[in-house]
C-alpha positions as a Python dict, from the first residue, in 0.01 Angstrom:
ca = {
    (1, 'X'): (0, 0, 0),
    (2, 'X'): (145, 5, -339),
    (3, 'X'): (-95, 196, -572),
    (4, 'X'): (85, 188, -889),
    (5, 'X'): (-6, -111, -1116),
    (6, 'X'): (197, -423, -1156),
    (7, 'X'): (449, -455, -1475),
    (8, 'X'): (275, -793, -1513),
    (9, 'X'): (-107, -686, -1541),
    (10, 'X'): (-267, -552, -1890),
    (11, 'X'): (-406, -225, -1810),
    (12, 'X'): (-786, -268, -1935),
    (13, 'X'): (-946, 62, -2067),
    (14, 'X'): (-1328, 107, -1982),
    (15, 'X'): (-1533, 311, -2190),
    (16, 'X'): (-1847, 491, -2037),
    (17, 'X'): (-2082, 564, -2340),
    (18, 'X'): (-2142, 912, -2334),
    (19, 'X'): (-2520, 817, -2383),
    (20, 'X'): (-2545, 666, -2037),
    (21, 'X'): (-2754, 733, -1800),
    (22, 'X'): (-2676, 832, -1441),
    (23, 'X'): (-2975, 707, -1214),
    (24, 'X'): (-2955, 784, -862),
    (25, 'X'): (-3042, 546, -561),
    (26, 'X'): (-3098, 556, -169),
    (27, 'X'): (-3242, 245, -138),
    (28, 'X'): (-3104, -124, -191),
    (29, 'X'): (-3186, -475, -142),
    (30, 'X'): (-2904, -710, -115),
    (31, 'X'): (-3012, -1072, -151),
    (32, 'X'): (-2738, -1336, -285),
    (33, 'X'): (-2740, -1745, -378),
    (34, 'X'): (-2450, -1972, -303),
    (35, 'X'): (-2347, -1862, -689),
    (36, 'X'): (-2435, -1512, -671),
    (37, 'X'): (-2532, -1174, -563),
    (38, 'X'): (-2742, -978, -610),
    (39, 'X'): (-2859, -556, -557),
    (40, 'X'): (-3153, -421, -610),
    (41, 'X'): (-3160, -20, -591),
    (42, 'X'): (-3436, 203, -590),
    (43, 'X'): (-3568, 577, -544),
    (44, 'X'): (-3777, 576, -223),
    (45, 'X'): (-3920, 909, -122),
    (46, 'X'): (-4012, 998, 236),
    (47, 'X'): (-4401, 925, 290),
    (48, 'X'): (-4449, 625, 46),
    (49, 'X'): (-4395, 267, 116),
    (50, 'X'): (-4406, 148, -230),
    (51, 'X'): (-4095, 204, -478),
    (52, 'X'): (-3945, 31, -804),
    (53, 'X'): (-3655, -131, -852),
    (54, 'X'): (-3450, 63, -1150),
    (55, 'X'): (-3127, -113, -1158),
    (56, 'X'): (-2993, -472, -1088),
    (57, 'X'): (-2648, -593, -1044),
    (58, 'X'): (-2613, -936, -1044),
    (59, 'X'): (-2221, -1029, -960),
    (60, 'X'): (-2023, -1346, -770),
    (61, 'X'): (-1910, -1400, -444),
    (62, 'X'): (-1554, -1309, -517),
    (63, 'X'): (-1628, -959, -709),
    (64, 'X'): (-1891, -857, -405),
    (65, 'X'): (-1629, -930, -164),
    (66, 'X'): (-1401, -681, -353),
    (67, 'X'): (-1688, -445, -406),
    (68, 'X'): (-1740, -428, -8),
    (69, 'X'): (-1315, -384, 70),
    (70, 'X'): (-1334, -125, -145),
    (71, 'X'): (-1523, 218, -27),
    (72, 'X'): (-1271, 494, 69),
    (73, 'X'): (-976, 286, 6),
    (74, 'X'): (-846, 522, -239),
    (75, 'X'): (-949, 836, -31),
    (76, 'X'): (-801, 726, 330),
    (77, 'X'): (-416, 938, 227),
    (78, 'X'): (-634, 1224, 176),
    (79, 'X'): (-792, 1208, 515),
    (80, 'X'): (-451, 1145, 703),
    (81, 'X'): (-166, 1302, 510),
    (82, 'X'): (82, 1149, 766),
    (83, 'X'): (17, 803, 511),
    (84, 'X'): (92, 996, 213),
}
């Protein structure tokens, strides 16, 4: 798989404030509409059944689709040179 973007695409540039906030998650709800979807995350700690929700992403079919493709697609050369 090609890696290197097309001559065709504008490269967008992202800019991560520097006063954002990391907030970290081991719990999610994944619920979705024929429109959209949507995640839920949460801290749960071991012993309580109750927890708040923190952070919601609401996105469409098409972008959770590519959301779910894409865990360890950049990582799999590094686990098996032989593709590099």
């Amino acid at each position: 798989m090609n890696s290197n973007p097309s001559p065709n695409r504008a490269r967008i540039q992202v800019e991560i404030p520097l006063s954002l906030r990391a907030v970290y998650s081991n719990f999610a709800v994944i619920s979705h509409t024929s429109a959209e979807f949507f995640i839920d995350f949460a801290q749960l700690l071991p012993g309580l059944t109750k927890s708040q929700v923190h952070t919601r992403m609401v996105m469409s079919p098409t972008h959770a689709k590519l959301l779910l493709r894409h865990p360890g697609r950049k990582h799999r050369p590094l686990r098996n040179p032989a593709w590099c």
